[in-house]
N, CA, C and O atoms as CSV, one atom per row, in Angstrom:
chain,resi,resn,atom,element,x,y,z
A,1,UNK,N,N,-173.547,-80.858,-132.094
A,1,UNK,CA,C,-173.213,-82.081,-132.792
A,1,UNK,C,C,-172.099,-82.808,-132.039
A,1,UNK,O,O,-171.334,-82.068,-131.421
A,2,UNK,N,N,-171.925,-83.807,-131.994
A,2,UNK,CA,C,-171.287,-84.741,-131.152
A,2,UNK,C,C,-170.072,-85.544,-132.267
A,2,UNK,O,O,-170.219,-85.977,-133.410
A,3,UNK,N,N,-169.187,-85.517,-131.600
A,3,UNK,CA,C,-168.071,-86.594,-132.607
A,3,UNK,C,C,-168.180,-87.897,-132.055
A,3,UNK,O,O,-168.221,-88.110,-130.843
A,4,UNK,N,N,-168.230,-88.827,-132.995
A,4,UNK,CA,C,-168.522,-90.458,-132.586
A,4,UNK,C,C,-166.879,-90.498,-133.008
A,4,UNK,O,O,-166.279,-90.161,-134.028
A,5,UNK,N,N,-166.448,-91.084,-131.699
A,5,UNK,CA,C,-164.702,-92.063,-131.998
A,5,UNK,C,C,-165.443,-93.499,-131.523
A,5,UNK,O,O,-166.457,-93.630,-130.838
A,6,UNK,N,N,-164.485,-94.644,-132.194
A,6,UNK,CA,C,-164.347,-95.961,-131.989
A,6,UNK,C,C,-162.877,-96.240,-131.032
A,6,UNK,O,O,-161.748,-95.756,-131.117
A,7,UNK,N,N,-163.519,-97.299,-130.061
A,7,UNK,CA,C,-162.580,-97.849,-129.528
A,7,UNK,C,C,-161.793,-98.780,-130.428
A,7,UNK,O,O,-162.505,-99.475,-131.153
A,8,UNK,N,N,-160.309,-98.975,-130.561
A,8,UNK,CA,C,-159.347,-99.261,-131.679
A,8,UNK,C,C,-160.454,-101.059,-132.322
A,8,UNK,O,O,-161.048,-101.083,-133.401
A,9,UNK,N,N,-160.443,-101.598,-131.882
A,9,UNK,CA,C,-160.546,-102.841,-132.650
A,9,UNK,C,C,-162.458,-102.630,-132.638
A,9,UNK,O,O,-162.993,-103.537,-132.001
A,10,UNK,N,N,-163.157,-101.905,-133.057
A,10,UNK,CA,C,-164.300,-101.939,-133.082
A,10,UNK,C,C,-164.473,-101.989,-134.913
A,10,UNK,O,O,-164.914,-102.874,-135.646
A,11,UNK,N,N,-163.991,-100.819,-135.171
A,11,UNK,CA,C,-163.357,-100.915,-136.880
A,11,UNK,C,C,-163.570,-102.284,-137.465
A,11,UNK,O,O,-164.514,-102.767,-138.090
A,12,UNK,N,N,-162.563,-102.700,-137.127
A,12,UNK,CA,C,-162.277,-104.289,-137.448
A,12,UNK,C,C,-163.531,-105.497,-136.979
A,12,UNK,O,O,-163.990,-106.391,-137.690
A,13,UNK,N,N,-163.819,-105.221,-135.794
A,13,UNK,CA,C,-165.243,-105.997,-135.519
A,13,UNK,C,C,-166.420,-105.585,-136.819
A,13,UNK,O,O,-167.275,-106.400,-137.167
A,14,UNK,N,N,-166.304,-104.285,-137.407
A,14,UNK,CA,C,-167.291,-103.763,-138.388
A,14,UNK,C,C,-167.265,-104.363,-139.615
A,14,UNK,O,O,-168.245,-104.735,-140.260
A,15,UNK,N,N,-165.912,-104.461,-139.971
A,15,UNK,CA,C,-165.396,-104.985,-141.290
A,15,UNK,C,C,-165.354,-106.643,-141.895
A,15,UNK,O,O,-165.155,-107.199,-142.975
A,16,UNK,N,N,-165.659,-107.014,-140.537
A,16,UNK,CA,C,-165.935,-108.553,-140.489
A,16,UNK,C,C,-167.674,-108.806,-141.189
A,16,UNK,O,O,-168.038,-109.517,-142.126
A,17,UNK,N,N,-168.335,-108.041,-140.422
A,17,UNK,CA,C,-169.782,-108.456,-141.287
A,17,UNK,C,C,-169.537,-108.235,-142.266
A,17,UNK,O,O,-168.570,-107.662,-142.766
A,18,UNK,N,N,-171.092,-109.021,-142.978
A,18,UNK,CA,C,-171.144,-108.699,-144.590
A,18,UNK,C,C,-171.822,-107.080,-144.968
A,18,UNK,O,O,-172.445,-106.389,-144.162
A,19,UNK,N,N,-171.537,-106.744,-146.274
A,19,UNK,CA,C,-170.818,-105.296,-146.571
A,19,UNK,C,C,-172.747,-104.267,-146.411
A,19,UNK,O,O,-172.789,-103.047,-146.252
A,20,UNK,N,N,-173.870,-105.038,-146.496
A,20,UNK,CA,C,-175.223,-104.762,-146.208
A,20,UNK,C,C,-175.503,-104.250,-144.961
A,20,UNK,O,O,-176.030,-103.152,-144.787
A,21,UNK,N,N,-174.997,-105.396,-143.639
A,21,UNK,CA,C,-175.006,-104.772,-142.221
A,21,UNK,C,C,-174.005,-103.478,-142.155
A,21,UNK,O,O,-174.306,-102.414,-141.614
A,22,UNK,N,N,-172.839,-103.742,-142.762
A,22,UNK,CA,C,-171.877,-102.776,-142.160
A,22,UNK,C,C,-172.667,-101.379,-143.031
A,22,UNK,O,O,-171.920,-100.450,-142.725
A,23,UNK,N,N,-173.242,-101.072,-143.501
A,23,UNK,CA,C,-174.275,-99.858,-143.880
A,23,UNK,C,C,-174.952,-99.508,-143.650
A,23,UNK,O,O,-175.317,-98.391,-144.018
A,24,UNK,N,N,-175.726,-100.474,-142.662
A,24,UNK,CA,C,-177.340,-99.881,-141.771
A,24,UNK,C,C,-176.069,-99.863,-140.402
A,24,UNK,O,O,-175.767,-98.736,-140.009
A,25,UNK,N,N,-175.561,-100.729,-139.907
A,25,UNK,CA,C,-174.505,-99.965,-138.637
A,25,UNK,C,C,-174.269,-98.899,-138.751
A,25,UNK,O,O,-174.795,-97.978,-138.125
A,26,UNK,N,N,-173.224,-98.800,-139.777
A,26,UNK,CA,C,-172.635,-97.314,-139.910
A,26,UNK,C,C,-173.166,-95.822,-139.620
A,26,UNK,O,O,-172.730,-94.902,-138.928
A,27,UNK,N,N,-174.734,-96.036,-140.767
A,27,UNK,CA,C,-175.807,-95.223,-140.998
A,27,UNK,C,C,-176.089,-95.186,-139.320
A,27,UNK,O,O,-176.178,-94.027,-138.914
A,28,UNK,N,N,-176.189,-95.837,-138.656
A,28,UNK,CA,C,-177.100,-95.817,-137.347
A,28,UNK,C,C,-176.190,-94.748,-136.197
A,28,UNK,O,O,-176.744,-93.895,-135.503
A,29,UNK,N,N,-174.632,-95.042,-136.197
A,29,UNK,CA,C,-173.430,-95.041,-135.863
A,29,UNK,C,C,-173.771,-93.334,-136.093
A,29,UNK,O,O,-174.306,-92.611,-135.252
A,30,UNK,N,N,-173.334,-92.946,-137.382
A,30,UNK,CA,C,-173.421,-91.387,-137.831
A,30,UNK,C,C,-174.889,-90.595,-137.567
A,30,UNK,O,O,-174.957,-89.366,-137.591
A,31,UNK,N,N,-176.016,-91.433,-137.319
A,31,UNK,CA,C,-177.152,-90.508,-136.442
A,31,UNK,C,C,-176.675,-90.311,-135.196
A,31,UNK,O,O,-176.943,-89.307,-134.537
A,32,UNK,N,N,-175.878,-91.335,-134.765
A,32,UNK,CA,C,-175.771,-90.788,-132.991
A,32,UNK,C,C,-175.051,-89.519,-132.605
A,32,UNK,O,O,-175.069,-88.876,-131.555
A,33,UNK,N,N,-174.192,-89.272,-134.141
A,33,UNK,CA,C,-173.472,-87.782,-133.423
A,33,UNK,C,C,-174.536,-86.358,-133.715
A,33,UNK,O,O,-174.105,-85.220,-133.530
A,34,UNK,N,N,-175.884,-86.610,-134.164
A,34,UNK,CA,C,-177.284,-85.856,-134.188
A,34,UNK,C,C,-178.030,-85.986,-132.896
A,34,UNK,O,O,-178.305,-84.903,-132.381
A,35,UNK,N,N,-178.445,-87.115,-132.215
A,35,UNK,CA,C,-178.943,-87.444,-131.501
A,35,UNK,C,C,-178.200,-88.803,-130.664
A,35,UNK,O,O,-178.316,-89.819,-131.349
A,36,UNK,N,N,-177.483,-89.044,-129.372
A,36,UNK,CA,C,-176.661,-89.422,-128.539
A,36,UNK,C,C,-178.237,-90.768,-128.213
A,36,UNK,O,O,-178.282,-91.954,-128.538
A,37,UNK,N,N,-178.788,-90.328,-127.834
A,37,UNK,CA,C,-180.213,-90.900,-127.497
A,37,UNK,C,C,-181.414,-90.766,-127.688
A,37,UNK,O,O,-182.366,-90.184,-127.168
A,38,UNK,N,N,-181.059,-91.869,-129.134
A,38,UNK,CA,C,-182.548,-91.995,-130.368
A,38,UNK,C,C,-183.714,-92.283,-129.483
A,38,UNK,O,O,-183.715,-92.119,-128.263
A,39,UNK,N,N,-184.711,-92.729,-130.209
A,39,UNK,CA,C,-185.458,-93.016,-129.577
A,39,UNK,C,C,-185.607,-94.881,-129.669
A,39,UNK,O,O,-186.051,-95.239,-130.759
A,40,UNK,N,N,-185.372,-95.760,-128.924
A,40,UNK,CA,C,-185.767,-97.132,-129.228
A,40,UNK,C,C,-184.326,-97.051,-128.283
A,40,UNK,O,O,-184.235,-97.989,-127.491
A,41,UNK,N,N,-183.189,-96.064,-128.254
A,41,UNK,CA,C,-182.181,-96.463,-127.471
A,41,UNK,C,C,-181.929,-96.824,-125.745
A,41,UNK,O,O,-182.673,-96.298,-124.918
A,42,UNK,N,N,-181.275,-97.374,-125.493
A,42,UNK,CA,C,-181.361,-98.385,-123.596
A,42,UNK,C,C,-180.231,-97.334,-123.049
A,42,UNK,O,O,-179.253,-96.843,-123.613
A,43,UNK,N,N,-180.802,-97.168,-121.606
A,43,UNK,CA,C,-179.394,-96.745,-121.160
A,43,UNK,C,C,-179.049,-98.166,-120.092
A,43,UNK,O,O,-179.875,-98.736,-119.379
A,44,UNK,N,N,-177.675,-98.484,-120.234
A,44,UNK,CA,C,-177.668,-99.946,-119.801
A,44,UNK,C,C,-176.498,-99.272,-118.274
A,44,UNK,O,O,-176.652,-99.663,-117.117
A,45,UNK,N,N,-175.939,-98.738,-118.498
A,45,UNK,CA,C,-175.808,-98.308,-117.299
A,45,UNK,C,C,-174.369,-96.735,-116.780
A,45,UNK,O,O,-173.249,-96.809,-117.287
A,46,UNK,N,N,-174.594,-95.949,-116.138
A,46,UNK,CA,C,-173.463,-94.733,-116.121
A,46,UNK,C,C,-173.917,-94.372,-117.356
A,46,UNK,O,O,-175.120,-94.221,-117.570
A,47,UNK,N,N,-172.872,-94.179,-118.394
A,47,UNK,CA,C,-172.977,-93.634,-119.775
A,47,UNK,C,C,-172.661,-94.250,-120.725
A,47,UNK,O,O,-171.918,-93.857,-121.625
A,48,UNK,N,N,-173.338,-95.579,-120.610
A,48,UNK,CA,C,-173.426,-96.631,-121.509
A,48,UNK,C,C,-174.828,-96.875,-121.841
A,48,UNK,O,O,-175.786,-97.095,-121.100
A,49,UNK,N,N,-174.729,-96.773,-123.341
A,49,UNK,CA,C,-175.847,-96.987,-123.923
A,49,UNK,C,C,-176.455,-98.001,-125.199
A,49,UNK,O,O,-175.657,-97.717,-126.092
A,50,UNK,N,N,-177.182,-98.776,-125.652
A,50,UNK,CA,C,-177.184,-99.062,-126.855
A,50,UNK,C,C,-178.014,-99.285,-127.635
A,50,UNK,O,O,-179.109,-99.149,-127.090
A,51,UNK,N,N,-178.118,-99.616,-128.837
A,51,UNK,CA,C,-179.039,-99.109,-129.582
A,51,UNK,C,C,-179.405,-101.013,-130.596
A,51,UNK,O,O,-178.805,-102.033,-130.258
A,52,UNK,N,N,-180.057,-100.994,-131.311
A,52,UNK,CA,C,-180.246,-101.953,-131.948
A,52,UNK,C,C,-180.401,-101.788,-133.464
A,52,UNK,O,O,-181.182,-101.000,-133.998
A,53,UNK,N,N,-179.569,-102.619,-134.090
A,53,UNK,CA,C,-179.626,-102.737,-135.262
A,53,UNK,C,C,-180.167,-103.562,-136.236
A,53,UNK,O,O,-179.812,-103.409,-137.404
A,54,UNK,N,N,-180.851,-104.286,-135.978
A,54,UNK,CA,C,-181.604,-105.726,-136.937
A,54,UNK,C,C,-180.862,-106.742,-135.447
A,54,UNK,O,O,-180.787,-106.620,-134.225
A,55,UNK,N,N,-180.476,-107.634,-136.410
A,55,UNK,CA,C,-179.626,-108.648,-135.101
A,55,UNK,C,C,-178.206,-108.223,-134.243
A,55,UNK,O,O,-177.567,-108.905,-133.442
A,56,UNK,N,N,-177.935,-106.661,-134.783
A,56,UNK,CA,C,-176.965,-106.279,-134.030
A,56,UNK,C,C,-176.918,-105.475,-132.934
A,56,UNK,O,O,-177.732,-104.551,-132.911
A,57,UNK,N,N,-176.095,-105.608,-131.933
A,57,UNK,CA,C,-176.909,-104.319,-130.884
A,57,UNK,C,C,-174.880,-103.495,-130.936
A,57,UNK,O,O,-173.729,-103.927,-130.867
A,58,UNK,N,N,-175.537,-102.245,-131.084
A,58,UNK,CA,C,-174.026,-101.018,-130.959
A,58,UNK,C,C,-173.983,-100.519,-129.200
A,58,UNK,O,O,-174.905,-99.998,-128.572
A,59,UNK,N,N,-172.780,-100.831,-128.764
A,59,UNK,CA,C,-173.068,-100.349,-127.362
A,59,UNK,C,C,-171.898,-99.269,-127.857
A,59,UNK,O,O,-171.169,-99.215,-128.848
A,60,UNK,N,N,-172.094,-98.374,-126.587
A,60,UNK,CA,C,-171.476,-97.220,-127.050
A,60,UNK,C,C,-171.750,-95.980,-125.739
A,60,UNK,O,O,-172.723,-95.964,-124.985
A,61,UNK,N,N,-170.803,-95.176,-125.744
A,61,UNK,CA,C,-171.061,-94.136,-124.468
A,61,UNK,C,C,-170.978,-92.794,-124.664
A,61,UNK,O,O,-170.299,-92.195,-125.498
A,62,UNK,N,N,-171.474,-92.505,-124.108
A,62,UNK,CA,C,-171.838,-90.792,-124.201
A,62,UNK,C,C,-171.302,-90.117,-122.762
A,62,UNK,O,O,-171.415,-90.468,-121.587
A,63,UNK,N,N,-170.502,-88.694,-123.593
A,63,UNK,CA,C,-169.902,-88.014,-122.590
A,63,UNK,C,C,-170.573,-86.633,-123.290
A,63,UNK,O,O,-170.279,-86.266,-124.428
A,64,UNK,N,N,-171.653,-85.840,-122.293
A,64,UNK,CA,C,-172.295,-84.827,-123.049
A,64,UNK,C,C,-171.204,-83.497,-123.015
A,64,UNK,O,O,-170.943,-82.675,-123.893
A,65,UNK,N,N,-170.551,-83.685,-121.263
A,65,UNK,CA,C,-169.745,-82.604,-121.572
A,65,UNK,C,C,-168.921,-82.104,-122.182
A,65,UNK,O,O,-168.573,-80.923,-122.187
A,66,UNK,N,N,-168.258,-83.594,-123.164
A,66,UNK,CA,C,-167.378,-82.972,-123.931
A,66,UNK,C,C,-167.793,-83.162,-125.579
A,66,UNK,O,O,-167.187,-83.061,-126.646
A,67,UNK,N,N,-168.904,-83.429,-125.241
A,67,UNK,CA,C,-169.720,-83.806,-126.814
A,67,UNK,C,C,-169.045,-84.859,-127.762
A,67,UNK,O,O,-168.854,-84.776,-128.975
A,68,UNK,N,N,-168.687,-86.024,-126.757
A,68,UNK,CA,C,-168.204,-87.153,-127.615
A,68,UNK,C,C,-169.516,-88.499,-127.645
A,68,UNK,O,O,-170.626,-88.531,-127.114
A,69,UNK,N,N,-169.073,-89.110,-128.170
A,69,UNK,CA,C,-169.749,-90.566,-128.402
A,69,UNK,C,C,-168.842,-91.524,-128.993
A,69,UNK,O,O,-168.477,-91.592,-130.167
A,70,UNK,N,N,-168.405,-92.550,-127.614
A,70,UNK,CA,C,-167.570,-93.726,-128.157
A,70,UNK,C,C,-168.233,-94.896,-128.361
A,70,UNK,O,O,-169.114,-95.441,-127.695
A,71,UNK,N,N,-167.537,-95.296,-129.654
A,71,UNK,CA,C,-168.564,-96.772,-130.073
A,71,UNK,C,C,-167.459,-97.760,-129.184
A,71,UNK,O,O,-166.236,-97.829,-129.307
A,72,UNK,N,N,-168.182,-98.340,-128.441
A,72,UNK,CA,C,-167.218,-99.439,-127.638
A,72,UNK,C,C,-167.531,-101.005,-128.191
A,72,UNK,O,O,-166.676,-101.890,-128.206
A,73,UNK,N,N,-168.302,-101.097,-128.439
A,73,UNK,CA,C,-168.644,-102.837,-128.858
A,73,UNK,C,C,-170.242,-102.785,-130.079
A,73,UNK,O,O,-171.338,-102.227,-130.031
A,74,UNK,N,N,-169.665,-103.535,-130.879
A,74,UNK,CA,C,-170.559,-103.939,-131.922
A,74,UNK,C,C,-171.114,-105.573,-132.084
A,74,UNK,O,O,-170.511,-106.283,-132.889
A,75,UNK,N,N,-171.908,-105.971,-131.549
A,75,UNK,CA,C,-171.832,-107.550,-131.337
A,75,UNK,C,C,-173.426,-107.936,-131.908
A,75,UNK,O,O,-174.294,-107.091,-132.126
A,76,UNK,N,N,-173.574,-109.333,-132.081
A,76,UNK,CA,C,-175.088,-109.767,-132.023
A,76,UNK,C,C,-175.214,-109.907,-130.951
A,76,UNK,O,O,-174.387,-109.821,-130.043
A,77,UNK,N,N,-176.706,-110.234,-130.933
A,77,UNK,CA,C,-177.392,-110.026,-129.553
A,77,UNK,C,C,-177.053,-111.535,-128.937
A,77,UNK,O,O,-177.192,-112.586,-129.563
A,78,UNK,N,N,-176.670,-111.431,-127.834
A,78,UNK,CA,C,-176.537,-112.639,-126.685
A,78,UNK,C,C,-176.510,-112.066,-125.236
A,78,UNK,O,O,-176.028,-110.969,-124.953
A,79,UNK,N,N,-176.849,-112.578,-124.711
A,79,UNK,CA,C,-176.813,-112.292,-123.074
A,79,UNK,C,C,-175.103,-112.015,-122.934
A,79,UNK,O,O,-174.846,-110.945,-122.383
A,80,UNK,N,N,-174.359,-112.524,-123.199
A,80,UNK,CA,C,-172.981,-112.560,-123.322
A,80,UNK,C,C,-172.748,-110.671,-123.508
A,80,UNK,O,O,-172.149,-109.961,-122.699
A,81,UNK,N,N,-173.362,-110.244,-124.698
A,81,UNK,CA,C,-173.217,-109.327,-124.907
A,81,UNK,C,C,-173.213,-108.176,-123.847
A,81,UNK,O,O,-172.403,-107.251,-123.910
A,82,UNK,N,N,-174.265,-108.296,-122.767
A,82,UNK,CA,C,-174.742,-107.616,-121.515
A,82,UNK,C,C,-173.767,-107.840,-120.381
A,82,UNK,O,O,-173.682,-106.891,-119.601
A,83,UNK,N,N,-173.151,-108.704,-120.173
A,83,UNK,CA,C,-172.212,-109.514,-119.047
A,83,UNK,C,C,-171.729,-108.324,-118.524
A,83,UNK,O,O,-172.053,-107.944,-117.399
A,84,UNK,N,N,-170.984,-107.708,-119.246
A,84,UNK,CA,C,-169.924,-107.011,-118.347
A,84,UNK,C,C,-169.528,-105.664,-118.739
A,84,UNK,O,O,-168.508,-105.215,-119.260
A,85,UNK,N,N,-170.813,-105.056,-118.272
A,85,UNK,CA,C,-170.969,-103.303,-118.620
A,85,UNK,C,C,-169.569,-102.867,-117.843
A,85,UNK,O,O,-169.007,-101.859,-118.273
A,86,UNK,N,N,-169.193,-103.310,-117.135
A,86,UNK,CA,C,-168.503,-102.371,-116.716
A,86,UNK,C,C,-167.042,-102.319,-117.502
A,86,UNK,O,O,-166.156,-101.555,-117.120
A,87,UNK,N,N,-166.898,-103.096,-118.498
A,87,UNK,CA,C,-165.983,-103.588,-119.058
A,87,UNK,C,C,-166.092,-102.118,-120.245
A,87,UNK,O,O,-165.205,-101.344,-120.603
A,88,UNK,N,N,-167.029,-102.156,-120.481
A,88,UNK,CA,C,-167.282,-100.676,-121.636
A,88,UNK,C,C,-166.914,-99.756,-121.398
A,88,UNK,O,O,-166.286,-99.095,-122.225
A,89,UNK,N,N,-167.239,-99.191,-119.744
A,89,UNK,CA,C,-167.317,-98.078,-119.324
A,89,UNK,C,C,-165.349,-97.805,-119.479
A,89,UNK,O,O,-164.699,-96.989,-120.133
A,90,UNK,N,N,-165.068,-98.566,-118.838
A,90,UNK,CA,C,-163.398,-98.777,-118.812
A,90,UNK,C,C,-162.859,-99.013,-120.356
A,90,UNK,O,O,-161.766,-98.490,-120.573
A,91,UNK,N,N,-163.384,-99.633,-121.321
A,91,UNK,CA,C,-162.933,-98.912,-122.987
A,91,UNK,C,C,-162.849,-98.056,-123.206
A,91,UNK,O,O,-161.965,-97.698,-123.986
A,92,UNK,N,N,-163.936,-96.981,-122.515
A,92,UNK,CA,C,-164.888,-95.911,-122.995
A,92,UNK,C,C,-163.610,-94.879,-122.490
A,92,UNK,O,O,-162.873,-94.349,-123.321
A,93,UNK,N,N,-163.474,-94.699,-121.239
A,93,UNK,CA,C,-162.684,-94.220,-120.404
A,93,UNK,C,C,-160.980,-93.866,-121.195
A,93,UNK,O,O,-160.267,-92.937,-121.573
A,94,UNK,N,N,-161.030,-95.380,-121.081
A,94,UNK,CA,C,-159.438,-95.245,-121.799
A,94,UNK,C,C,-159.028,-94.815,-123.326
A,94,UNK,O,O,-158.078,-94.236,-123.852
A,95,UNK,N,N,-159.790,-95.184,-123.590
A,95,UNK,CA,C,-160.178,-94.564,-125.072
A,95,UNK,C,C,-159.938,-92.970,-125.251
A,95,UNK,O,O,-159.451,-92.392,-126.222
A,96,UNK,N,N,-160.462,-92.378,-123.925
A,96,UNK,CA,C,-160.932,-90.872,-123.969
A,96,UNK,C,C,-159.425,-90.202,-123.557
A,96,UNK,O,O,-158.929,-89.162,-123.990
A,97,UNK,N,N,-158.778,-91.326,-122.400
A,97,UNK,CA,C,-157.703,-91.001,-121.917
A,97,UNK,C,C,-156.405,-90.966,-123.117
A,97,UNK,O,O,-155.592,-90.042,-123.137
A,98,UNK,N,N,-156.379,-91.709,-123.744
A,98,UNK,CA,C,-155.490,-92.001,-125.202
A,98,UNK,C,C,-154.778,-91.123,-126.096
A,98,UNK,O,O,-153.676,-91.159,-126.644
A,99,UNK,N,N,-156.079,-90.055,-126.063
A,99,UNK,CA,C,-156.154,-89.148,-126.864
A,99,UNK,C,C,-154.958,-88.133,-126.633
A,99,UNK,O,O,-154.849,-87.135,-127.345
């Protein structure tokens, strides 16, 4: 089983939708520490991955060796959203480093 941490202001990106999405997120969020890579999930690039939620897409990274899963960005879908993987990987990273 895998522990899902959030990068600090992802929380707050969650709490902004209305209280319906933030329950199929969540729900989606707490399968990933069962399965890291559902099935319908992208690997977008290194150990960045994401998944889709109705109009939301959860990006998020997986470190198997230490059996984590960080939620790095919760956004609707826009090309915007894709821009700048490498920007995750470096949340993802520092996030892990934090600790």
């Amino acid at each position: 089983m895998y522990e899902i941490k959030f990068v600090r202001d992802v929380k707050k990106q969650l709490k902004r939708f209305p209280a319906k999405d933030q329950e199929r997120i969540g729900s989606r969020i707490r399968q990933l520490a069962a399965e890291p890579r559902p099935v319908g999930s992208v690997h977008l690039r290194d150990v960045v991955f994401r998944i889709r939620v109705g109009e939301y897409r959860v990006i998020y990274a997986v470190y198997d060796q230490i059996l984590v899963v960080i939620v790095v960005e919760i956004a609707r879908r826009s090309e915007a959203t894709y821009e700048d993987l490498e920007k995750y990987i470096k949340r993802a990273s520092s996030s892990l480093e934090s600790e």
